[in-house]
C-alpha positions as a Markdown table, in Angstrom:
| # | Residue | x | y | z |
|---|---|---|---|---|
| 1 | Unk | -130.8 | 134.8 | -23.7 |
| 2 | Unk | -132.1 | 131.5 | -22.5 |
| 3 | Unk | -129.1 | 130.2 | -20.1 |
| 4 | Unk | -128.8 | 126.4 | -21.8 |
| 5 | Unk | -128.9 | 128.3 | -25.4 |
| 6 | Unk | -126.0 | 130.4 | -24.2 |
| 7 | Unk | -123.8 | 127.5 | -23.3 |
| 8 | Unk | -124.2 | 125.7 | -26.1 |
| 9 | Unk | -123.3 | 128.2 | -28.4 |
| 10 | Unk | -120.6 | 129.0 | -26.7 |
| 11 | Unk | -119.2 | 125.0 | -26.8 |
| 12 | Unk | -120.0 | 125.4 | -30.5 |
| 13 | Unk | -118.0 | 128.5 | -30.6 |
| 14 | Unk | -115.1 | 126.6 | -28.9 |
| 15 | Unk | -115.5 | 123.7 | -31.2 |
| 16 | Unk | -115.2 | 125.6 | -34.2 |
| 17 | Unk | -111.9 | 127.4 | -32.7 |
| 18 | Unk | -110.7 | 124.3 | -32.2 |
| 19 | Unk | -110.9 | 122.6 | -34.9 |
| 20 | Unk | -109.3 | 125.7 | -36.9 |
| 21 | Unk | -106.2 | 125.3 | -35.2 |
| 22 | Unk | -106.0 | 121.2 | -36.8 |
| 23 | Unk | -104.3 | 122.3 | -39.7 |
| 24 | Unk | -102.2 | 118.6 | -40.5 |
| 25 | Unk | -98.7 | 118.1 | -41.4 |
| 26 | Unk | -97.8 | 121.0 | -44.5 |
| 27 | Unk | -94.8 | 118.3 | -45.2 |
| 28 | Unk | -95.9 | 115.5 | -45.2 |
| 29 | Unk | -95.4 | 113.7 | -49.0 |
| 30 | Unk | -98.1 | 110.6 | -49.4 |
| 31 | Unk | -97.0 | 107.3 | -50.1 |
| 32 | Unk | -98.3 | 107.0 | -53.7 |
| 33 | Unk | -96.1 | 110.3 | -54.0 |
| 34 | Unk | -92.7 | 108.4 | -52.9 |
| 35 | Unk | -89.8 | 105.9 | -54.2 |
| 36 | Unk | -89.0 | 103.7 | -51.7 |
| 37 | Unk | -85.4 | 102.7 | -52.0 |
| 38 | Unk | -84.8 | 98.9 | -51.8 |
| 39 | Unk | -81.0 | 98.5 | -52.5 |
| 40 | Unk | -78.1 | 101.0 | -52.9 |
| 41 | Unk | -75.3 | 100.6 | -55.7 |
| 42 | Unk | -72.3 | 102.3 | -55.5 |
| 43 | Unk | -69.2 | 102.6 | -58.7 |
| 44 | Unk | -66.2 | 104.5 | -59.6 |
| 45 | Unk | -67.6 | 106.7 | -62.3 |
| 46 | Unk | -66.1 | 106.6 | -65.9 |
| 47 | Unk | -64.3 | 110.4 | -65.7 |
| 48 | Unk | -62.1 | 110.7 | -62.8 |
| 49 | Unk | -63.1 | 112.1 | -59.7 |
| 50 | Unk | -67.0 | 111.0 | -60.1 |
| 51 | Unk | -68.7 | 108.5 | -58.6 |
| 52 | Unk | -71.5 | 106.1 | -60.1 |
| 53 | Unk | -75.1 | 106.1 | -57.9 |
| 54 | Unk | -77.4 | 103.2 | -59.0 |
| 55 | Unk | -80.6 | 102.6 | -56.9 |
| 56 | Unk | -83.6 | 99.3 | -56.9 |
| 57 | Unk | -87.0 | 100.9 | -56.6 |
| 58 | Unk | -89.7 | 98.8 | -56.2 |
| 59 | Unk | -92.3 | 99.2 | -58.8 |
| 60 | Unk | -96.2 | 98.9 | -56.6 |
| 61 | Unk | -98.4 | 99.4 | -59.6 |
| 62 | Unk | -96.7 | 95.7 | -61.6 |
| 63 | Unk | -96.4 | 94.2 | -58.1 |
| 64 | Unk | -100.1 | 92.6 | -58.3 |
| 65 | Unk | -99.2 | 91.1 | -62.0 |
| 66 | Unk | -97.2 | 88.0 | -63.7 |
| 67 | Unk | -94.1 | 89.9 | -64.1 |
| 68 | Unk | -94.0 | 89.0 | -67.9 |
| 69 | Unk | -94.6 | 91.3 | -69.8 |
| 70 | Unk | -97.9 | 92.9 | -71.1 |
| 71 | Unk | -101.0 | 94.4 | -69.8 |
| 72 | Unk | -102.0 | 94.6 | -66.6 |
| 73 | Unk | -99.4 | 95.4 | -64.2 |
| 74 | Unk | -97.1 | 92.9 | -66.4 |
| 75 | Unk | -92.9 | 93.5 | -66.2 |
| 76 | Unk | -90.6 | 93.7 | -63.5 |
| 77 | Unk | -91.9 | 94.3 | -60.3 |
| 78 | Unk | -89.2 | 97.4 | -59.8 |
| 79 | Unk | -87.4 | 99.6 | -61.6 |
| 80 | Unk | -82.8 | 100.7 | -61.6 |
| 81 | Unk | -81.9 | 104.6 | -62.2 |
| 82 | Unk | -78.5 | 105.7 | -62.1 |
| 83 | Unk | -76.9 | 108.8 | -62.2 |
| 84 | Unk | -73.1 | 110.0 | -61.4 |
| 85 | Unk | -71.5 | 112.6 | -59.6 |
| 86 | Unk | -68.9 | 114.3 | -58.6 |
| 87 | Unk | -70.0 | 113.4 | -55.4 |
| 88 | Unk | -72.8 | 111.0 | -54.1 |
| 89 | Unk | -75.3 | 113.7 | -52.8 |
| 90 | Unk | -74.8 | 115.4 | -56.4 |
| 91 | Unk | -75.1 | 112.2 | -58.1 |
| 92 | Unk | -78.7 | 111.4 | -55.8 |
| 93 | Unk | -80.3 | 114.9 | -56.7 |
| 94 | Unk | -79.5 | 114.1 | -60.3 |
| 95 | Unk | -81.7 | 111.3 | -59.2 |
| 96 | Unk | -84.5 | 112.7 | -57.3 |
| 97 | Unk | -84.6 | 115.8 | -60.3 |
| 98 | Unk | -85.4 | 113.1 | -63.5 |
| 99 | Unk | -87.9 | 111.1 | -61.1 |
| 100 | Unk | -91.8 | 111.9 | -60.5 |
| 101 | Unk | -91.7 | 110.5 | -57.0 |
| 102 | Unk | -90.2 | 111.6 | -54.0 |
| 103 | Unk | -87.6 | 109.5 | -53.3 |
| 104 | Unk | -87.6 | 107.6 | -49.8 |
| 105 | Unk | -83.7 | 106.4 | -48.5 |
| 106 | Unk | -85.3 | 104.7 | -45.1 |
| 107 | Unk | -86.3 | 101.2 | -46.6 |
| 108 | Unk | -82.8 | 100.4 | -48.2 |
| 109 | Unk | -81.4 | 97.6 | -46.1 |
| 110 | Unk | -78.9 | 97.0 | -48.6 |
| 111 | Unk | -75.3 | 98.6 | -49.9 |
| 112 | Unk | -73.6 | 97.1 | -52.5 |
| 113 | Unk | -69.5 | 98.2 | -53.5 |
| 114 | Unk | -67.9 | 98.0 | -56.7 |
| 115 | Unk | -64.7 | 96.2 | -57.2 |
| 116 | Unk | -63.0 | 98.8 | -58.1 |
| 117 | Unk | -64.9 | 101.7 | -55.6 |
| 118 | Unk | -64.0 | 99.4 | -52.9 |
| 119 | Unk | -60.3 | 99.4 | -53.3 |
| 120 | Unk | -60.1 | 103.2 | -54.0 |
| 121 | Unk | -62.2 | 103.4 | -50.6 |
| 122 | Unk | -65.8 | 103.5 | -49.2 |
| 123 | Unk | -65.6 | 106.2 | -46.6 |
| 124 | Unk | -67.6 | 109.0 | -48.4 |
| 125 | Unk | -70.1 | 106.5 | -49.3 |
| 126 | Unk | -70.4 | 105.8 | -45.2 |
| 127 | Unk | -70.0 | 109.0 | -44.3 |
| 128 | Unk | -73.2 | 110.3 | -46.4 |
| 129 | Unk | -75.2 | 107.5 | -45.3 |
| 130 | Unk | -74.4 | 108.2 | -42.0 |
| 131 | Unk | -75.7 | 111.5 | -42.5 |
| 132 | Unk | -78.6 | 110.9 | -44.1 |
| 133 | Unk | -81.5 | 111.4 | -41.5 |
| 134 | Unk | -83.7 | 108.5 | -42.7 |
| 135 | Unk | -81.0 | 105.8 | -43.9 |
| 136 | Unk | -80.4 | 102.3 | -41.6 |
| 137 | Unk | -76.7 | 102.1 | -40.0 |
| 138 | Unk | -77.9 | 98.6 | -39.7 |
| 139 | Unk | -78.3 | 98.5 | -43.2 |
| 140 | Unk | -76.1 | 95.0 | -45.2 |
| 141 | Unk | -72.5 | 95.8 | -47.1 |
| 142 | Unk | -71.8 | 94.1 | -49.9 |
| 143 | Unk | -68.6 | 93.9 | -52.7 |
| 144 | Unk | -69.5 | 93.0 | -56.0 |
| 145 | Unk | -67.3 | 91.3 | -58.5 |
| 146 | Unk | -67.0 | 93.8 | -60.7 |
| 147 | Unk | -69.6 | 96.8 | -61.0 |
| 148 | Unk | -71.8 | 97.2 | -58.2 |
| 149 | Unk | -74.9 | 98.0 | -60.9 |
| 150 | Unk | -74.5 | 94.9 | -62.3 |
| 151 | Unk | -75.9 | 93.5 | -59.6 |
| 152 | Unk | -79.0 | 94.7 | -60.6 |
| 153 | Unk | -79.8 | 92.1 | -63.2 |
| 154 | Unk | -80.1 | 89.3 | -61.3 |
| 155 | Unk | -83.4 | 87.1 | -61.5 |
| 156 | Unk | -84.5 | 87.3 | -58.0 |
| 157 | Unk | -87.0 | 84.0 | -58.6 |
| 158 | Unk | -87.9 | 83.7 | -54.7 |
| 159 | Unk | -88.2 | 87.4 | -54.2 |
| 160 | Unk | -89.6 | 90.8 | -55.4 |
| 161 | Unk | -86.4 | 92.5 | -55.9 |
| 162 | Unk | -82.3 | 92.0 | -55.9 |
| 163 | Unk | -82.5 | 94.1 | -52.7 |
| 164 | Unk | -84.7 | 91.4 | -51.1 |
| 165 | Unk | -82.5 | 88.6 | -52.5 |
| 166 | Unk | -78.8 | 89.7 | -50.8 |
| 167 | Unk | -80.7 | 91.3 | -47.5 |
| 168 | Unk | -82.2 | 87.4 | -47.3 |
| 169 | Unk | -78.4 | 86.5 | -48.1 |
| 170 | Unk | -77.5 | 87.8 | -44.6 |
| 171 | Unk | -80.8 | 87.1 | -42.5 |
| 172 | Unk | -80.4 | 83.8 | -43.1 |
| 173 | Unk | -76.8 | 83.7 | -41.7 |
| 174 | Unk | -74.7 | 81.8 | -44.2 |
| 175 | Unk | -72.0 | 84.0 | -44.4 |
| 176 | Unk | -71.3 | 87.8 | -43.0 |
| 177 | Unk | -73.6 | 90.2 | -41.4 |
| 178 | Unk | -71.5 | 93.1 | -41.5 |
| 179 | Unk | -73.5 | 96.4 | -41.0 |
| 180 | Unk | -72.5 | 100.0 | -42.0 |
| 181 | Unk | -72.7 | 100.2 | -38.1 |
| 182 | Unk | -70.0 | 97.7 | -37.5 |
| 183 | Unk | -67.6 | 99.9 | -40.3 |
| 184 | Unk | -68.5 | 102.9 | -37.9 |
| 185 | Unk | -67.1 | 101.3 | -35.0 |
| 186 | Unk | -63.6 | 99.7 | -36.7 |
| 187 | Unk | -63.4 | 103.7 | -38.2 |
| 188 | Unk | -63.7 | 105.0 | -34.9 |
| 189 | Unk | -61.0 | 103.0 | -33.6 |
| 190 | Unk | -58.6 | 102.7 | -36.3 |
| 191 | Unk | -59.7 | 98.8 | -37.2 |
| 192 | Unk | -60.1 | 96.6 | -39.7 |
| 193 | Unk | -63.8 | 95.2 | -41.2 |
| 194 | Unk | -64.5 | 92.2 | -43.7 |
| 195 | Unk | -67.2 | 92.2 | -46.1 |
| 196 | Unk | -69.1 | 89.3 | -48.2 |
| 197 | Unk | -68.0 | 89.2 | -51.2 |
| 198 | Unk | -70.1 | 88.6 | -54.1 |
| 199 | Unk | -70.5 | 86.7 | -57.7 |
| 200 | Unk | -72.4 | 86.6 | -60.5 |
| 201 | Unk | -73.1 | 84.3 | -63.4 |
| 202 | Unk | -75.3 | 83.3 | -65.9 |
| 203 | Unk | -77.2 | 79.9 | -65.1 |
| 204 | Unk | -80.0 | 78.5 | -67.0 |
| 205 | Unk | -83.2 | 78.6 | -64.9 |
| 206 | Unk | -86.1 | 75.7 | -65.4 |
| 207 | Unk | -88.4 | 78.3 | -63.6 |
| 208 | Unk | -87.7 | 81.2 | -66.4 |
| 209 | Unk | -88.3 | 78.7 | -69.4 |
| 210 | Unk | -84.7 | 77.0 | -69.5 |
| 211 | Unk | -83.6 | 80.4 | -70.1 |
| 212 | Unk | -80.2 | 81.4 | -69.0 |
| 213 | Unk | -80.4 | 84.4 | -66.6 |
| 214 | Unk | -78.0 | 85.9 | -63.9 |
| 215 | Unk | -77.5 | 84.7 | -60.5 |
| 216 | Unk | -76.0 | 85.7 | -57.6 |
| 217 | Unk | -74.3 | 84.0 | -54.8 |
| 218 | Unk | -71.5 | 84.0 | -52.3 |
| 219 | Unk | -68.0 | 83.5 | -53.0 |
| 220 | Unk | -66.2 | 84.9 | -50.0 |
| 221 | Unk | -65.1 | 88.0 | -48.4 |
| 222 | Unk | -63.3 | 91.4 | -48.7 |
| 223 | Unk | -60.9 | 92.5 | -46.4 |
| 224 | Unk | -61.1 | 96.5 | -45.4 |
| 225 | Unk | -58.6 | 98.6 | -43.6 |
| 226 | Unk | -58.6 | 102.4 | -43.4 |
| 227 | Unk | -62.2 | 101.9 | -45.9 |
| 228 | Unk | -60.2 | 100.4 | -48.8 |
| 229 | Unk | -60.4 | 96.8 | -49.4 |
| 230 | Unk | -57.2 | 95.6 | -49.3 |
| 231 | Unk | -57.7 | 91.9 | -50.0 |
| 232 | Unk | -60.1 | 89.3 | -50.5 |
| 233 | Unk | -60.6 | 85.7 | -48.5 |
| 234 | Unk | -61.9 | 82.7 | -50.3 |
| 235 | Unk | -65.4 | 81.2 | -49.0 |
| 236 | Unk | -64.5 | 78.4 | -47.2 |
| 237 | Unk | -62.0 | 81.9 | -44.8 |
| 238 | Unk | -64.7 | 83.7 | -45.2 |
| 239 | Unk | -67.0 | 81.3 | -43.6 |
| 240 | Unk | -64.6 | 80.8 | -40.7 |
| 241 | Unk | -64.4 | 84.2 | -40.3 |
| 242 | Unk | -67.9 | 84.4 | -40.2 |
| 243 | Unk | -67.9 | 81.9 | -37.4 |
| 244 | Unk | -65.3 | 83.8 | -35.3 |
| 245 | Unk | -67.8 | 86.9 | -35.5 |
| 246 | Unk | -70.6 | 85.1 | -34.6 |
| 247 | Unk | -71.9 | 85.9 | -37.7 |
| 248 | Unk | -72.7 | 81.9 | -38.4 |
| 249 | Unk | -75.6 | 80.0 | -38.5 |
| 250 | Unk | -74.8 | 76.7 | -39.6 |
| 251 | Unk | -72.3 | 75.4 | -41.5 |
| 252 | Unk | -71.5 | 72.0 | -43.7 |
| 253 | Unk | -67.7 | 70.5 | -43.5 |
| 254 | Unk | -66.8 | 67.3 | -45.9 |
| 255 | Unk | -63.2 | 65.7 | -44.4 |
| 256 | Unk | -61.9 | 63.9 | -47.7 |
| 257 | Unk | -57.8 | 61.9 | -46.9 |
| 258 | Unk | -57.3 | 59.0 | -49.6 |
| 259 | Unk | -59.3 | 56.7 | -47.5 |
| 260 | Unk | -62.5 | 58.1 | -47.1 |
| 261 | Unk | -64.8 | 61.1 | -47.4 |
| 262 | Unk | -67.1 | 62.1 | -44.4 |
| 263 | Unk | -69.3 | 65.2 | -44.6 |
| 264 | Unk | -70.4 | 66.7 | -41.3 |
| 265 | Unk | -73.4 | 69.4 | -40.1 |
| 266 | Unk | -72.6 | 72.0 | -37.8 |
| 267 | Unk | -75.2 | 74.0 | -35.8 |
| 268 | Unk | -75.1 | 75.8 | -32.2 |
| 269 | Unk | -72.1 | 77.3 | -33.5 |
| 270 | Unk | -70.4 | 79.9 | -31.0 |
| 271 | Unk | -67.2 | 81.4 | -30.6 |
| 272 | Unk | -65.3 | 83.2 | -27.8 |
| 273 | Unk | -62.4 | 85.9 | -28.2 |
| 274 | Unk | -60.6 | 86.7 | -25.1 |
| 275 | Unk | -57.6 | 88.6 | -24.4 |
| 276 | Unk | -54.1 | 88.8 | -22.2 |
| 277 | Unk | -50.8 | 90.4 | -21.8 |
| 278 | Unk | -48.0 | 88.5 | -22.5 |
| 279 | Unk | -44.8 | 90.2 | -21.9 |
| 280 | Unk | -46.2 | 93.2 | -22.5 |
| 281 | Unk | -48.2 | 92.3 | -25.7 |
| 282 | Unk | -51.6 | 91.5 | -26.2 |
| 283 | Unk | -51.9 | 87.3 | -27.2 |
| 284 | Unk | -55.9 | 86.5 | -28.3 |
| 285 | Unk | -57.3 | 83.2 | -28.0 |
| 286 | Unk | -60.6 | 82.3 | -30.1 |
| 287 | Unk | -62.5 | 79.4 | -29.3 |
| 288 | Unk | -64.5 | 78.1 | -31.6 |
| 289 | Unk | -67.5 | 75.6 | -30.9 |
| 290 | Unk | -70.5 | 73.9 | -32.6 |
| 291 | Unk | -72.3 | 70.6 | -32.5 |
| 292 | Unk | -71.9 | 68.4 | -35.4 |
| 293 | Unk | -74.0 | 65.7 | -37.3 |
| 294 | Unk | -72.5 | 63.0 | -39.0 |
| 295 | Unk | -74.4 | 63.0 | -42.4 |
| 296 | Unk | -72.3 | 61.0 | -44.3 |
| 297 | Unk | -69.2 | 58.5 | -44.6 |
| 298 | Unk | -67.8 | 56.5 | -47.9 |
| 299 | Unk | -66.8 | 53.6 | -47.1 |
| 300 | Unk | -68.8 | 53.2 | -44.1 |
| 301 | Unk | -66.9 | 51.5 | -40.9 |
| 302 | Unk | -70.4 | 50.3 | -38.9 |
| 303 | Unk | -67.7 | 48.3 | -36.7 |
| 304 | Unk | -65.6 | 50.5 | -36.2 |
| 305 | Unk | -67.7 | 53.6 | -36.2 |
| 306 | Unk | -67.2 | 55.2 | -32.5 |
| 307 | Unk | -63.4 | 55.1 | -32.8 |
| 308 | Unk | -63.8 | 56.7 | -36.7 |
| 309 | Unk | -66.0 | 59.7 | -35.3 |
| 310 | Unk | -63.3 | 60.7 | -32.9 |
| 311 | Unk | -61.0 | 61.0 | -35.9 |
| 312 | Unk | -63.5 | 62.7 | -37.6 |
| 313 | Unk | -63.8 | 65.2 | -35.3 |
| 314 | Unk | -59.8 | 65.5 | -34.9 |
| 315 | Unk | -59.6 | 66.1 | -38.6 |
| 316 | Unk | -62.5 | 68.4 | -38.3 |
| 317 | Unk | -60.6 | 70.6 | -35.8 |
| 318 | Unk | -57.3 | 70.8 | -37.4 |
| 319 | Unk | -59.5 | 72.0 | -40.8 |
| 320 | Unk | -60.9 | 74.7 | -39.3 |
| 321 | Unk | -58.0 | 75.7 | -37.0 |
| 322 | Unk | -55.9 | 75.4 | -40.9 |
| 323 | Unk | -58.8 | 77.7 | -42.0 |
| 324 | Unk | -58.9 | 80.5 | -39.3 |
| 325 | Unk | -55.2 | 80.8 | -39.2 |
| 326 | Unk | -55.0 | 81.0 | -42.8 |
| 327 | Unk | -57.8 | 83.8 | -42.9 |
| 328 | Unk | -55.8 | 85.7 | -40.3 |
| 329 | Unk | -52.8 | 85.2 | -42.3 |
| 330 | Unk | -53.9 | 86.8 | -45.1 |
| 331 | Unk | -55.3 | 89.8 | -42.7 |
| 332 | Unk | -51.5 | 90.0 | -41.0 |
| 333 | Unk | -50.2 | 90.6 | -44.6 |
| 334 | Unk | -52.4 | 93.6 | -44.8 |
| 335 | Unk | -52.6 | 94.9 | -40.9 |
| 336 | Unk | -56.4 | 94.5 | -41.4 |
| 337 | Unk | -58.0 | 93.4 | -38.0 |
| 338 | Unk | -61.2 | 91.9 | -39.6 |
| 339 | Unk | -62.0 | 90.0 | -36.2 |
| 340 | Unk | -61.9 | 93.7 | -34.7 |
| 341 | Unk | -60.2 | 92.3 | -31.6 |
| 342 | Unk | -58.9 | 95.7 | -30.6 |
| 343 | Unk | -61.7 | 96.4 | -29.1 |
């Protein structure tokens, strides 16, 4: 046999070897095949002793329409299943068994509690997150007023889907950030955790034809200790809270005495917790810091204005300082250490 014919058969022969050992992935699910989770919703369940699984799935196929209805990719642009349980992994394979896709837990960035969940305790809901191979620990808690599923309905007129509304609550910093990675740590060392607290309502919208649809916003926090909620801080605590965990972004302050009103801006907000022994005990100081704009003062004082900025900034201080100390207060009452300061 001709030398040069030789070796190239025997390249093709290799080749063909080769390429019979690239067999791909024998798992792998494609991604028209899967239902990516956007937001988890967790209840007490009607019968004792089960719990209530409610997830946000984003819908791709109605994502390209007008979202009203009709042909063409009309409707919402997701879909909300739920199932219950005696347990959560029960109530998800309930889940997975009435749904043609596979469903897909690593794009949930969002957890929302029930009132009622919440007080009887979230640790089996962590604990099976936690354990679930594709899930986020740096995934957004959340207590709803009442149900948790409720949630659901809101109108999210700026985004796709509820999900992407209360994960955008917490990117943009106006209240908490607390992560199911931050409740890992207070569980690990015996501490306390606070989480934002939702509402809901009905409002009439101007960009949904005057029609009055739910919305969802902020109203303070929930207080956790030994994963039960034990109690619940208004939103003007909750924000100082929020500060104190460096949690905060900005914030706006209005200073109101019989006189006058004067509304102020805060930005570069930072705080400091340090800690010493004092006779044996542990004494914390928190400093709190920001810069402030002035964006607002009725009556105005142009004459008078350096000397009434100082006092607005006196009456600022003694606010906030009324505010934190009222937060931790409430925290005392319950041996909740939301500020974590064990650490």
């Amino acid at each position: 046999m001709n030398p040069a014919v030789f070796v190239r058969s025997l390249l093709v022969a290799i080749l063909l070897f080769i390429c019979s050992l690239i067999t791909g992935c024998s798992s792998k699910v494609e991604i028209n095949e899967r239902a990516f989770v956007s937001s988890i919703h967790v209840d007490k369940g009607e019968k004792p002793g089960e719990v209530e699984l409610t997830i946000s799935v984003p819908l791709p196929n109605r994502m390209g329409g007008d979202n009203t209805g009709g042909s063409g990719g009309g409707g919402r642009p997701y879909a909300v299943f739920t199932k219950t349980g005696t347990s959560l992994s029960e109530a998800a394979e309930k889940l997975q068994t009435d749904l043609t896709r596979k469903l897909s837990w690593g794009h949930a960035r969002v957890v929302v509690f029930g009132h009622e969940y919440a007080k009887e305790g979230v640790g089996d809901t962590i604990e099976w997150l936690f354990r679930e191979p594709l899930f986020h620990i740096n995934s957004y808690l959340f207590v709803a007023p009442g149900k948790a599923k409720d949630i659901t309905t809101l109108m999210p007129v700026a985004e796709t889907t509820p999900g992407e509304v209360l994960r955008e609550f917490a990117n943009q910093r106006n209240l908490l950030q607390t992560q199911i990675r931050d409740v890992l740590m207070a569980e690990a060392d015996n501490q306390g955790f606070v989480v934002s607290l939702l509402n809901l309502q009905k409002e009439k919208m101007i960009s949904e034809n005057n029609e009055a649809k739910n919305w969802v916003g902020l109203q303070g926090a929930a207080m956790f200790k030994n994963m039960k909620m034990v109690g619940e801080l208004d939103l003007d605590e909750a924000r100082v809270i929020a500060w104190s965990r460096n949690h905060l972004r900005t914030a706006s302050i209005t200073i109101e005495n019989p006189k006058e009103k004067a509304s102020v801006s805060l930005y570069a907000i930072k705080s400091d917790l340090k800690a010493n022994l004092s006779q044996g005990k542990p004494v914390f100081n928190i400093h709190l810091s920001a810069k402030g704009q002035l964006r607002s003062i009725y009556p105005p004082h142009k004459a008078e204005e350096v000397r009434r900025i100082q006092q607005i900034e006196n009456e600022l201080e003694a606010h906030v300082n009324d505010l934190l100390m009222s937060a931790l207060h409430k925290a005392q009452a319950h041996e909740a250490d939301i500020l974590m300061s064990g650490y």
